[in-house]
Structures are given as C-alpha cells and as structure tokens.
C-alpha positions in Angstrom: 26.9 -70.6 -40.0 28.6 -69.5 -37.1 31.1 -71.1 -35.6 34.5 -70.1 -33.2 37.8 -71.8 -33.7 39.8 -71.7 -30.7 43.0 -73.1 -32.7 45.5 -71.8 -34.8 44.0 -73.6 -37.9 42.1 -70.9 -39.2 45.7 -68.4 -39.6 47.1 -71.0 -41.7 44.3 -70.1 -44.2 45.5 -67.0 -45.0 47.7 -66.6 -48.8 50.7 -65.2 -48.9 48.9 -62.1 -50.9 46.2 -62.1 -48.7 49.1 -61.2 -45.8 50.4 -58.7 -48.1 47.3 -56.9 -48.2 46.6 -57.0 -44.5 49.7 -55.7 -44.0 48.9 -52.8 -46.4 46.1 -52.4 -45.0 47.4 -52.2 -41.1 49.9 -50.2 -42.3 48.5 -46.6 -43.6 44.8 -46.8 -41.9 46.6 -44.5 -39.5 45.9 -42.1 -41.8 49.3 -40.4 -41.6 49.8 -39.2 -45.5 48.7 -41.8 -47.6 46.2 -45.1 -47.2 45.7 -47.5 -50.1 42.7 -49.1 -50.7 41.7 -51.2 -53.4 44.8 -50.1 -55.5 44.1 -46.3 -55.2 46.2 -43.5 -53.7 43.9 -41.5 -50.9 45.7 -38.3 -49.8 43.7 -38.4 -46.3 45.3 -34.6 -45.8 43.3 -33.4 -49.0 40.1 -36.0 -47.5 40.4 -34.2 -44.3 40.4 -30.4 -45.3 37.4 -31.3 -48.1 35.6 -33.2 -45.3 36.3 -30.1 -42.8 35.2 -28.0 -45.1 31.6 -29.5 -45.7 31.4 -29.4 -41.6 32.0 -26.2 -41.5 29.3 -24.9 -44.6 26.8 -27.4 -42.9 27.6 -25.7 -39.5 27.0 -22.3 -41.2 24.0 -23.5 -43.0 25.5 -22.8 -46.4 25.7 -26.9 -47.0 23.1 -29.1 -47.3 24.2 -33.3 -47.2 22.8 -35.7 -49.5 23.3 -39.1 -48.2 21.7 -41.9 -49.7 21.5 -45.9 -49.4 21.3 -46.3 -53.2 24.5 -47.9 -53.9 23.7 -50.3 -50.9 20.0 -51.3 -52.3 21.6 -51.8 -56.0 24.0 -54.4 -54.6 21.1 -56.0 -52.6 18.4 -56.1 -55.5 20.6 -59.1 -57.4 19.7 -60.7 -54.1 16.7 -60.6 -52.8 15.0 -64.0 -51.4 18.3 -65.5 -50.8 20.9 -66.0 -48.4 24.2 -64.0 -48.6 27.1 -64.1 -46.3 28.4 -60.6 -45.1 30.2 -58.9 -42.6 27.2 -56.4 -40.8 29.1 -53.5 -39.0 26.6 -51.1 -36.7 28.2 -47.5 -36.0 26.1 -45.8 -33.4 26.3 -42.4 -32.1 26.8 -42.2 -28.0 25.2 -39.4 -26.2 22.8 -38.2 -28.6 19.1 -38.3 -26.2 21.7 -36.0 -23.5 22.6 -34.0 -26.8 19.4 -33.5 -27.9 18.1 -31.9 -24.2 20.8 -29.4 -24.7 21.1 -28.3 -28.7 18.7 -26.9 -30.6 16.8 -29.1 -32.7 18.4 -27.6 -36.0 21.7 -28.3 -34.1 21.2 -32.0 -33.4 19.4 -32.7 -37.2 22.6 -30.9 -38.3 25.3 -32.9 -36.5 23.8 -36.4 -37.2 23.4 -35.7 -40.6 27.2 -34.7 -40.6 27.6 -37.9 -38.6 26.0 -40.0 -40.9 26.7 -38.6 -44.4 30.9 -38.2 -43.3 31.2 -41.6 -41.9 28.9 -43.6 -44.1 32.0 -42.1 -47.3 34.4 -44.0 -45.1 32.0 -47.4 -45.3 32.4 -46.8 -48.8 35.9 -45.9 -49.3 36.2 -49.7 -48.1 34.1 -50.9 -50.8 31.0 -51.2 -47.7 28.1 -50.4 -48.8 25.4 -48.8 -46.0 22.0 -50.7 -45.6 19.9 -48.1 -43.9 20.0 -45.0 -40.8 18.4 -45.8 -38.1 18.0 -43.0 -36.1 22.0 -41.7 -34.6 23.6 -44.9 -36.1 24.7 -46.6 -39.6 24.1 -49.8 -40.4 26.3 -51.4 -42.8 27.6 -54.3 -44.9 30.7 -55.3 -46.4 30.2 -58.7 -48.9 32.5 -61.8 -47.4 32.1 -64.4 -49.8 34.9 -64.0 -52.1 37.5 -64.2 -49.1 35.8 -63.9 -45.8 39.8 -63.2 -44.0 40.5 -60.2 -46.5 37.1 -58.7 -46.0 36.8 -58.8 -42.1 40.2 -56.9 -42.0 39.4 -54.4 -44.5 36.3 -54.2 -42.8 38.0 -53.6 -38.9 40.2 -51.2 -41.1 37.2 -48.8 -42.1 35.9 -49.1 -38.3 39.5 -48.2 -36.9 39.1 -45.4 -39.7 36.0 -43.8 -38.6 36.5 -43.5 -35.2 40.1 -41.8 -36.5 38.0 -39.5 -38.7 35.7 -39.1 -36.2 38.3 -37.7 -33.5 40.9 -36.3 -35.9 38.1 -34.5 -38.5 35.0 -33.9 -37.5 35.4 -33.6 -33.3 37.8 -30.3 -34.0 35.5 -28.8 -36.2 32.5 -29.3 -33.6 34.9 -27.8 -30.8 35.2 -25.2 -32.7 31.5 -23.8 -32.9 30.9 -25.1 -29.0 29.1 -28.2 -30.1 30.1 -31.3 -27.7 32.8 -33.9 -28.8 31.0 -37.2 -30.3 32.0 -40.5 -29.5 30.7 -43.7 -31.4 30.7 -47.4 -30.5 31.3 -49.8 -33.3 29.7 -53.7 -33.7 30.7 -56.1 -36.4 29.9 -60.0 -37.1 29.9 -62.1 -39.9 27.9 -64.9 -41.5 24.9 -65.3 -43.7 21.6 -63.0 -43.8 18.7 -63.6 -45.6 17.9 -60.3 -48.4 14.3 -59.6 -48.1 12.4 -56.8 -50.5 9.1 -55.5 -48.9 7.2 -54.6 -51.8 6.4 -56.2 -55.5 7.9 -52.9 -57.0 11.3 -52.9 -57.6 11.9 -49.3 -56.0 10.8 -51.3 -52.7 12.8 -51.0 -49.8 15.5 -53.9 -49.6 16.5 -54.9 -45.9 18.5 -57.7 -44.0 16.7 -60.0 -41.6 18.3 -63.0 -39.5 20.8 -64.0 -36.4 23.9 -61.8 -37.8 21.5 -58.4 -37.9 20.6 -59.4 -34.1 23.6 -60.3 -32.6 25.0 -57.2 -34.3 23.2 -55.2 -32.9 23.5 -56.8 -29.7 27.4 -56.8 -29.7 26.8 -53.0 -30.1 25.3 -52.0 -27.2 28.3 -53.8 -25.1 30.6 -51.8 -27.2 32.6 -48.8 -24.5 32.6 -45.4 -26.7 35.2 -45.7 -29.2 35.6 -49.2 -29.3 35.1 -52.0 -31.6 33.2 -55.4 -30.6 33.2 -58.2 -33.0 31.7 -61.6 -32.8 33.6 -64.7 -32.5 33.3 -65.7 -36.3 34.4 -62.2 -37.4 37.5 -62.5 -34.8 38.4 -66.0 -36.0 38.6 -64.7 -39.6 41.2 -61.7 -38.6 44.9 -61.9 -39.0 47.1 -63.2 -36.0 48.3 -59.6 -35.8 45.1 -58.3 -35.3 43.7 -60.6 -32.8 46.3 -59.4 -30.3 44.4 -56.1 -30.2 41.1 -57.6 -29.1 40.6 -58.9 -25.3 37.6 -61.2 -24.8 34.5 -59.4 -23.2 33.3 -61.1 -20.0 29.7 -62.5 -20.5 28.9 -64.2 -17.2 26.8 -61.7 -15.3 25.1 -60.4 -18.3 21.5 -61.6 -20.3 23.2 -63.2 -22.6 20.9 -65.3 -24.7 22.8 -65.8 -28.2 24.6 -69.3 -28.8 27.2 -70.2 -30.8 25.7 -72.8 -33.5 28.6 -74.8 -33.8 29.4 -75.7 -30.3 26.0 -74.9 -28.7 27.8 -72.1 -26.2 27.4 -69.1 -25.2 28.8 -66.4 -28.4 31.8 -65.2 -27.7 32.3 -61.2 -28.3 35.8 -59.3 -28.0 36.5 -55.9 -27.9 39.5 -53.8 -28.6 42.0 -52.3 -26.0 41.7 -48.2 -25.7 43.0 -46.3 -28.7 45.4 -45.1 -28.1 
C-alpha cells in the first residue's frame, strides 16, 4: 500500500546497522577508488577501464553484448500469481528519436545496446535484477521486503551510480568516436506488484502488472535529464540524510491523476537537486 508520512516517525525506524550501511553506502558511490557493496571490494578504476574497453570493441564492431533478463525471470518464477513488494526503478534514455534522425541505424542499435547492457551490470552490482528493455530504457526491480529502508537506499545508490557511469564511462568514450553525449532520466517507487506469467510453459515470459509499474513510469517522464524522481513511499523510506537532496516536484498545473491510497491525495513525487 502506499502511503506518505509527513513526520519524523518513519527515521526512527532505521537500526543502528541499518545507519551503518547507508552511511557505507553514501560514502564510496562516488566512485572515487573503492565502493562496497554487499561485503565485496569493487575497484571502480579496474570497472571503468573493462567497461571502456567493451565500448570501444562494440564501437569498432569487434564486440558483440549479450544482455539478458534471465537472472530477473528466475527471481520472479518463485512468484508468479502473487503479490510482492519491490522497489521498480525505470532508466530511460533522453534524446534517442533526435539521435536516431541523425546516426546510422547500426550506430543507434549499437549505442543502446551499450546503454542497456553497461547500465543494466550496475542494476545488478546492487543486487537489482532487470525486468525487461523496453525500447531506449531499463526497467528494473530491487526486492524490499526484508528491509524496505536498506533497499530504497541501496537502490537511490545504483541510480546515483549509473548516471556517474553514464557521464564518467561511457559519455567519454562516445565523444571520442563523434557520437552525441547521452543523458538519462531515472524513476523509482515502491510498494507491492502483482507477478504475472503469460503462458502455461515455464520458459513463458514473467512480467509486473499494477499501480507501482504505472506510477513508475509516470514519475519518469517528469524526471529533467540526469535526475532521479521517486514517489512519496520510496522518499519516506530513505535516510534523513538523503531526503535533504530531494526537493518536492510541483504537481498543480499538471494531469496529475494518481492518488495517494492512504490519504486519498494527490501522490507526491520529489526530484533531486542538479548533480553536481
């Protein structure tokens, strides 16, 4: 269920390890040497020349990706027909129709197969797991059940990550071969979703249906480029600290149709400040 607390009851919730963690966490997603997630050591300088060099094979067409939703479908097949609460992030490329007037068509199947393939390892670096690739964006999930406060800052920490990897990795590599700069905008909510499997067969495609997918996707299309929007849930379930880094998004003058169950008002949706 969604529902916004506007008090200070919901920081009170967090452990004392649980504030240990964010703070590892807020600490090294900079990715300045080091980042530690999930008790391993990442060296983000060996990361970033490995992930450079695949860009640059792909851009040279001596690298093929593979990218695949496997791991993602696994997690959901143990529940299908049910209800399971998760944090849904959408990553979605900006500019691609204006790219795709001015590239080549092996171009712009090249870069958004670099997009997706290089940003959907960071999803999983976080222990996300990607749902499907729907045209130029990602849509992923990260399961909240266990402790919905961890989760939704580990999961802010991957989207703060991918738009870092985005400009510090891939965007220099592009420049380099005269392909335009990307930018991507970055939506994230939290709550339950219903698991659905099309088919009898078990190799059946696996998808997520309900208010969390919609609003998601909703949220992103606010989003400026290279920003992240969350929900009011997901924001109420961060750490004081990173609260102070959204501001609220103004919803007056816009269609805005989605209601927040608890209170029967409009959804609130905040949105970072510039990166700086």
């Amino acid at each position: 269920m969604f529902s916004i607390n506007d008090d200070n009851d919901s920081k009170s919730q967090y452990s004392e390890q649980d504030q240990k963690n964010n703070e590892i966490s807020n600490s090294t997603t900079d990715e300045n040497d080091l980042d530690i997630i999930d008790n391993n050591v990442v060296d983000f300088r060996t990361l970033r020349h490995l992930r450079q060099g695949r860009l640059e094979s792909a851009l040279s067409e001596r690298y093929q990706y593979n990218t695949s939703i496997e791991r993602g479908q696994r997690f959901l097949l143990e529940h299908v027909n049910s209800k399971v609460d998760l944090v849904i992030m959408y990553a979605d490329m900006v500019g691609s129709t204006k790219m795709s007037m001015s590239l080549s068509t092996e171009q712009v199947v090249t870069i958004i197969k670099a997009f997706s393939h290089e940003l959907s390892s960071v999803v999983e670096s976080y222990g996300g797991f990607v749902l499907k690739y729907v045209g130029d964006a990602i849509i992923s999930f990260f399961p909240s059940g266990f402790n919905k406060y961890l989760v939704c800052d580990r999961a802010y920490n991957c989207a703060k990550s991918m738009i870092s990897v985005l400009r510090n990795d891939i965007d220099p590599v592009f420049r380099k071969h005269g392909y335009p700069a990307i930018k991507i905008k970055i939506g994230m909510t939290e709550g339950e979703n219903v698991v659905i499997q099309y088919g009898k067969d078990k190799s059946s495609q696996i998808d997520l249906i309900g208010y969390v997918m919609n609003v998601t996707a909703k949220i992103t299309s606010l989003t400026l480029p290279n920003r992240i929007s969350v929900g009011g849930t997901f924001f109420s379930l961060l750490h004081p600290s990173v609260q102070s880094q959204f501001e609220q998004v103004p919803l007056e003058n816009l269609d805005w149709k989605y209601i927040d169950k608890h209170n029967q008002k409009p959804y609130k949706v905040y949105m970072t400040k510039e990166f700086k």
